[in-house]
C-alpha positions in Angstrom: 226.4 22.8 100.5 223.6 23.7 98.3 225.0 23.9 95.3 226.8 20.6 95.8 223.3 19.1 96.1 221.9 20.9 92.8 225.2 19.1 91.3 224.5 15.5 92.8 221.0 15.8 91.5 222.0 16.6 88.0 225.0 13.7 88.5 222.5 11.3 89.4 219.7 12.7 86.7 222.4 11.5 84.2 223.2 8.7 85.6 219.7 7.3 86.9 217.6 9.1 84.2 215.3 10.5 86.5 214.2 14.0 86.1 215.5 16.2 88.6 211.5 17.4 89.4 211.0 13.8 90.3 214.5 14.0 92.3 213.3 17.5 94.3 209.9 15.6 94.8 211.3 13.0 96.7 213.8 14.8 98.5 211.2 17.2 99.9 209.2 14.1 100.8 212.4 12.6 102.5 213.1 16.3 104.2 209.4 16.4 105.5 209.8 13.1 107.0 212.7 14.3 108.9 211.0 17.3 110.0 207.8 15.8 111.4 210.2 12.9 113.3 212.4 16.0 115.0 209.5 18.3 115.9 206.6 15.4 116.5 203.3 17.1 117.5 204.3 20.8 116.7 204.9 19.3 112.7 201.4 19.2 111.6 200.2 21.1 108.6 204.0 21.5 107.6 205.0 21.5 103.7 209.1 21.8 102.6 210.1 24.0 99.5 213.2 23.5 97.8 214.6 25.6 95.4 215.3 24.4 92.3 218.1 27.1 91.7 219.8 27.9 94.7 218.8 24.7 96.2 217.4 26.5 99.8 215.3 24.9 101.7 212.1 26.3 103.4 209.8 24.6 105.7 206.2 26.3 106.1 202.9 25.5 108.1 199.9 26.5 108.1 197.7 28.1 110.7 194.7 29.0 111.6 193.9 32.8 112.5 192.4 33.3 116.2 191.4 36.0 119.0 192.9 34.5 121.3 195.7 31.6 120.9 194.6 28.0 122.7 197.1 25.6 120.2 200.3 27.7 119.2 201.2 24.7 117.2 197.9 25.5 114.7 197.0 28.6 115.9 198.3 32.0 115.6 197.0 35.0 116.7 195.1 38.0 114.6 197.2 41.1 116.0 200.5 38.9 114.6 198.7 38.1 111.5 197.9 41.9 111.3 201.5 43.2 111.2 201.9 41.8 108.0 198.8 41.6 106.6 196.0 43.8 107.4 193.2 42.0 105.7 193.6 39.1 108.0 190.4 37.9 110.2 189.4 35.3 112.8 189.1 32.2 111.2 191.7 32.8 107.8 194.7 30.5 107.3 198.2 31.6 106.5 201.0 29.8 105.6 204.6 31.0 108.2 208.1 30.1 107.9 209.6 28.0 110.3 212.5 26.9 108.7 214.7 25.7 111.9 218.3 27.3 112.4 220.1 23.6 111.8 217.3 22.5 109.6 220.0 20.8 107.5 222.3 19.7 109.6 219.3 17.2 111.0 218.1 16.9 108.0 221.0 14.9 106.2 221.5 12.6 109.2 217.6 12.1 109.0 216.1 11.7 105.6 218.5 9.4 104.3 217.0 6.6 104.4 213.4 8.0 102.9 215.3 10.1 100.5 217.2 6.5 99.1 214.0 4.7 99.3 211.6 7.2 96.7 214.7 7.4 94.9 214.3 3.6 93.7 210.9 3.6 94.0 211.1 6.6 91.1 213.7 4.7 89.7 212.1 1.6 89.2 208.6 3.3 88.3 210.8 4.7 85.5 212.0 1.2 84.3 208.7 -0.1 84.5 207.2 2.8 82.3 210.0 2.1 79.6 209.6 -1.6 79.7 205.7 -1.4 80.1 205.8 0.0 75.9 208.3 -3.1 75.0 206.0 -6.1 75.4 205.6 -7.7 72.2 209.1 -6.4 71.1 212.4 -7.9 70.9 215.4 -7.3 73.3 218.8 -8.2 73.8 220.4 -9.3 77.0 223.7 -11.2 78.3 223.1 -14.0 80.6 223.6 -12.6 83.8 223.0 -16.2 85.7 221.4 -19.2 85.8 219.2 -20.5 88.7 216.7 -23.2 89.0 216.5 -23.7 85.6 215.6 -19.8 85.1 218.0 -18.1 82.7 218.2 -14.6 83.8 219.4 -11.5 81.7 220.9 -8.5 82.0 219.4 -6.0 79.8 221.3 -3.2 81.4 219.3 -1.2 83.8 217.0 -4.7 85.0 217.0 -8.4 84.6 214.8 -10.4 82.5 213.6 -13.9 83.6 213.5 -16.8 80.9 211.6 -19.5 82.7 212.3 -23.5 81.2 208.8 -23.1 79.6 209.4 -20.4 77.4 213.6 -21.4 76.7 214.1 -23.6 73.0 214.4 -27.4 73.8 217.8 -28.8 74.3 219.3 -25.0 73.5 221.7 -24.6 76.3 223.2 -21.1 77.6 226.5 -20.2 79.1 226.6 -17.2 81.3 228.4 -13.7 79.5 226.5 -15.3 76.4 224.2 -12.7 74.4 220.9 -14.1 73.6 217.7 -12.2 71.9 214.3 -12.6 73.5 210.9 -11.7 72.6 208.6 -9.5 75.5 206.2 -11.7 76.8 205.3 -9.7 79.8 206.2 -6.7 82.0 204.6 -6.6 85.2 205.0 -4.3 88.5 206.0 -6.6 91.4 207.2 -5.8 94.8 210.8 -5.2 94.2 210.3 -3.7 91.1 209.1 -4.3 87.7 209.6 -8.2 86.6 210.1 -8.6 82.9 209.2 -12.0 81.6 210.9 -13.5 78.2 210.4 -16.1 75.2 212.7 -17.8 73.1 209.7 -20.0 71.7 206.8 -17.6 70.8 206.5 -16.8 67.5 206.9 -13.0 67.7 209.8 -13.7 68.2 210.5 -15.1 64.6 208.7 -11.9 63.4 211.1 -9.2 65.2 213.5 -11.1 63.9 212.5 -10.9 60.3 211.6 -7.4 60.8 215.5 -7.0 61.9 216.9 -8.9 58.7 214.7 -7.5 56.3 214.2 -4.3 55.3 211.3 -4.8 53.3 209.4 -6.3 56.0 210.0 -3.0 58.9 209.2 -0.8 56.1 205.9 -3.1 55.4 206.5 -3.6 51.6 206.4 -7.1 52.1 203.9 -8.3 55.3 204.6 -11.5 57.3 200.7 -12.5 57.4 200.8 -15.7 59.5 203.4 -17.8 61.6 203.6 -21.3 62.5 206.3 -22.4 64.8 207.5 -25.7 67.2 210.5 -23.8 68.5 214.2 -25.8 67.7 212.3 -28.1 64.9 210.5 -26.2 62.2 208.9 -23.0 61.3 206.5 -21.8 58.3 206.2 -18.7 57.6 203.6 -16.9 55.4 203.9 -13.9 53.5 203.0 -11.8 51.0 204.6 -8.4 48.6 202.4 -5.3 48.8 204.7 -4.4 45.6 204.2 -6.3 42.6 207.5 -5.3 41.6 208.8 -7.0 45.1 209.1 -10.8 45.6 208.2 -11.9 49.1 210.0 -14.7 49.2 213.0 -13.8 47.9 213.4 -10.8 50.2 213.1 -13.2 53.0 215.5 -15.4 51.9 217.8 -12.5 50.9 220.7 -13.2 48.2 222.2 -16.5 48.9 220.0 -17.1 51.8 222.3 -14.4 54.0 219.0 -13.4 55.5 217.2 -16.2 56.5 220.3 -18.1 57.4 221.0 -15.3 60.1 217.7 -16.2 61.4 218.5 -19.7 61.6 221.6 -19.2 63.3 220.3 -17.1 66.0 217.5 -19.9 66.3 220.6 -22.4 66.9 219.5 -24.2 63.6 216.0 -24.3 63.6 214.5 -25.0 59.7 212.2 -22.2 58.4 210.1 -22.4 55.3 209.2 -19.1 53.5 205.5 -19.8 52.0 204.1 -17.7 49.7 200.8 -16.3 51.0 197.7 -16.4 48.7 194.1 -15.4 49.1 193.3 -18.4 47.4 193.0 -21.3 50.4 193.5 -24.3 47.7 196.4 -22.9 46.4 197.7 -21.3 50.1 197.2 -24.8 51.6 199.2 -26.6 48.4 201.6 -24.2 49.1 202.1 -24.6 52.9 202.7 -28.7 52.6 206.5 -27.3 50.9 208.6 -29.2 49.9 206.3 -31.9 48.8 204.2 -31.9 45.6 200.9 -31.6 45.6 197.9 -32.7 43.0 194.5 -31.2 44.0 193.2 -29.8 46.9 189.7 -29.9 47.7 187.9 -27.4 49.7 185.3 -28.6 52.5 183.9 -24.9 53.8 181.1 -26.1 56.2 183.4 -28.3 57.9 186.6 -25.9 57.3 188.4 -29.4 55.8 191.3 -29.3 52.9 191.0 -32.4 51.7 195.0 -33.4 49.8 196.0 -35.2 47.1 199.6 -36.0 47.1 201.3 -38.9 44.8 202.0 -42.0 46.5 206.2 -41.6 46.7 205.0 -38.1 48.2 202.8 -39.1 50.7 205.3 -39.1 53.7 207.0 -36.3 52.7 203.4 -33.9 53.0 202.9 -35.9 56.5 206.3 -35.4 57.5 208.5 -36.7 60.3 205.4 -37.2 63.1 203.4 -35.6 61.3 205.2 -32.2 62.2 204.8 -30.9 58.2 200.8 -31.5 57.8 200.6 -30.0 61.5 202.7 -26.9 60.7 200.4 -26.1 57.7 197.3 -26.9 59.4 198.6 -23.9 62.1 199.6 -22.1 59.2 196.6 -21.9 57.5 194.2 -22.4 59.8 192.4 -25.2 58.2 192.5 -28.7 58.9 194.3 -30.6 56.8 193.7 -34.3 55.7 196.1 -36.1 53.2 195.7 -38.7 50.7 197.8 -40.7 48.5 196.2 -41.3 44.7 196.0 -44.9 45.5 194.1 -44.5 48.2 192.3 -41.9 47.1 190.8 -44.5 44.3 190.2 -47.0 46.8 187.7 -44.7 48.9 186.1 -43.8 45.3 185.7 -47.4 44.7 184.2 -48.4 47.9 181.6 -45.3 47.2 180.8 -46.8 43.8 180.0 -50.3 45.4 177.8 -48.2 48.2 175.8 -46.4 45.8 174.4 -49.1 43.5 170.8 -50.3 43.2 169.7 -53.2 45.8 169.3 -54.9 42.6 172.4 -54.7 41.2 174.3 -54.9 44.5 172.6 -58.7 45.1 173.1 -59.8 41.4 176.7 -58.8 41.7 177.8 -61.5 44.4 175.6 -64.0 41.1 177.4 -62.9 38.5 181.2 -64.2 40.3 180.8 -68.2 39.6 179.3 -67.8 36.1 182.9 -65.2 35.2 184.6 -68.1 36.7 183.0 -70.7 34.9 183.4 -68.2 31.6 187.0 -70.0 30.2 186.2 -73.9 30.1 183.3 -72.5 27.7 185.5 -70.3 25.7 187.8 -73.9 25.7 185.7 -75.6 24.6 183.9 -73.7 21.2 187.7 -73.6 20.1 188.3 -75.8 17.3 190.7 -78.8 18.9 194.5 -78.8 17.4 194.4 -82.1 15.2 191.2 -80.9 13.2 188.2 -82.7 14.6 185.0 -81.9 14.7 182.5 -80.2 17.3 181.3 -83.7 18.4 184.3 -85.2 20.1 184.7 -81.4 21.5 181.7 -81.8 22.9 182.2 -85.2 24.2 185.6 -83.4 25.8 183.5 -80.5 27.2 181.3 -83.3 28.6 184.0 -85.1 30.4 184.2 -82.1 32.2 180.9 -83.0 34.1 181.4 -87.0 34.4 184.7 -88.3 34.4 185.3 -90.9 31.5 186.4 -94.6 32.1 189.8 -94.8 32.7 190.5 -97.4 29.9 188.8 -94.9 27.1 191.4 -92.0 28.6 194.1 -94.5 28.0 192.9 -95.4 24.7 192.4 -91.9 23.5 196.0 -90.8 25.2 197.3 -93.9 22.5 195.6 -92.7 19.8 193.2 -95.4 19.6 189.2 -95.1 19.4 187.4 -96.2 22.2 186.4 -99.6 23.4 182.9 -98.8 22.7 184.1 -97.8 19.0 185.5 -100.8 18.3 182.5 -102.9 18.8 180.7 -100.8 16.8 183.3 -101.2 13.9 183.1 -105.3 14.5 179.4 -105.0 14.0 
């Protein structure tokens, strides 16, 4: 019988991975148990041995060494001490065997329950130690079922929980289906440890780089900042610690094989690979991709990029709801504000106008009529078209002010001199 327990323990050690010193542990704690329910008051001071070779088992107790014996159950007295060991006095404790004849036989009907109980208490200690080292990291699990909205996986040896919050918008899952998650938290509960998983955080997006490319695990190239709204758009910043080694390029991966594996694990969502720079001008122009941009000013006491973008690429830096400006604002941690070149001049303008004189700001308004006024006087120092003279261009520039008789306008339109001419002639 003994060796077919030192056989189950090393059957279940495989199978459980739990060391069989845990496994001895916990049985002696499950014989011990048994022992002290079977004996009641005469079990006190009582430890259980087990071999880990042969697989006997001993129970001992400890007793204290009197003259005369009042408690035999703690108590034992100095001549029987003596037998054995001379050197014994009053008052000494010493450990005896009292290993009972069908010590086993009780046991197994016993300890089974306590014995199953540590064994998944160890068992789940062990998960929970293994899982504890994993948050932040990236696992792989089938969906095991799907309840309340929770997704739950099977990783193999314990389920993982993905709660709505953490699961990709509109991404649906069908159970037997093998999804990858990213750690969010392992915690001990009171069934066991209770692992907690993301599809949305942006470690996730890292593993997974760190998975496609080789040059990012072996930290040639460094992924130095992530911006993510999981299922739309991602940015992703990095930069080559090898000058011989394009970051972006060993993202992307020849023909895009690398990122596009990305994308397809993220059902489709878009990723831009930005080129990191120390430079924030040029790192903030970069992280408005794909649209063109002019200048960038820097704002440092109010932590402002101020962006110049041509007018046709206006929308395109704000993107759809604003989702590209927003991306590289998280990106880059600065806040982001984009102009068009028209309306860029138009706020230059209207600082021009502020900043004049109080002098120069009231004659402006002045100035308006006269510029109006500024052609009928070009009119009329033009020579006329039939060759006359300044006077009657004068008269004409006059009319302007009073209006003529309406005869002398008819006369004039027939080529005939005035009424008041005429008399003069007769004269």
């Amino acid at each position: 019988m003994n060796a077919e327990l030192i056989r189950a323990l090393q059957q279940l050690e495989e199978e459980k991975g739990i060391g069989q010193d845990v496994m001895f542990e916990a049985l002696e704690a499950a014989l011990l148990s048994a022992y002290k329910k079977n004996f009641g008051g005469g079990a006190q001071n009582v430890r259980i041995e087990i071999d880990r070779t042969t697989g006997d088992m001993r129970v001992y107790q400890v007793r204290t060494v009197a003259e005369q014996v009042t408690d035999p159950t703690n108590e034992i007295a100095l001549a029987e001490v003596q037998q054995y060991d001379s050197t014994a006095a009053v008052g000494d404790m010493v450990e005896l065997e009292v290993t009972p004849r069908d010590f086993g036989r009780i046991a197994a009907q016993t300890a089974k329950q306590v014995w199953v109980q540590r064994l998944r208490e160890a068992e789940r200690e062990l998960v929970y130690k293994e899982f504890r080292d994993r948050e932040g990291d990236i696992v792989t699990g089938t969906v095991h079922r799907i309840e309340r909205k929770n997704v739950y996986l099977d990783l193999g040896r314990i389920e993982a929980v993905l709660p709505p919050p953490e699961q990709i918008p509109r991404e649906s899952y069908r159970q037997g289906e093998r999804v990858k998650a990213y750690v969010v938290e392992v915690r001990q509960g009171t069934r066991g440890p209770q692992i907690v998983v993301s599809r949305t955080h942006p470690g996730l997006l890292k593993r997974l780089f760190e998975l496609e490319v080789p040059e990012i695990y072996e930290g040639i190239v460094e992924i130095k900042a992530i911006a993510r709204e999981a299922g739309a758009r991602s940015k992703v910043g990095v930069s080559s610690r090898d000058k011989n080694v394009d970051a972006v390029g060993a993202c992307v991966g020849p023909k895009g094989s690398r990122v596009q594996a990305i994308v397809d694990e993220l059902r489709g969502e878009k990723i831009d690979i930005i080129p990191w720079n120390a430079d924030t001008s040029l790192f903030v122009a970069s992280a408005l991709s794909p649209a063109k941009v002019m200048r960038v000013d820097i704002h440092e006491e109010t932590k402002t990029a101020l962006v110049i973008v041509p007018d046709h690429q206006l929308s395109l830096a704000i993107g759809r709801e604003g989702q590209n400006a927003r991306l590289a604002a998280k990106l880059t941690g600065w806040r982001i504000d984009i102009k068009s070149e028209t309306q860029l001049k138009e706020i230059e303008a209207q600082k021009i106008f502020i900043d004049l004189p109080p002098e120069e700001t009231a004659a402006a308004p002045a100035a308006e009529p006269a510029a109006a006024d500024q052609p009928a006087a070009e009119a009329a120092a033009v020579p006329g078209e039939a060759g006359e003279g300044a006077a009657p261009l004068a008269a004409a520039s006059g009319a302007a002010d009073e209006p003529a008789p309406a005869g002398a306008a008819v006369a004039e339109e027939a080529g005939e001199p005035a009424p008041e001419a005429r008399e003069e002639a007769v004269g």
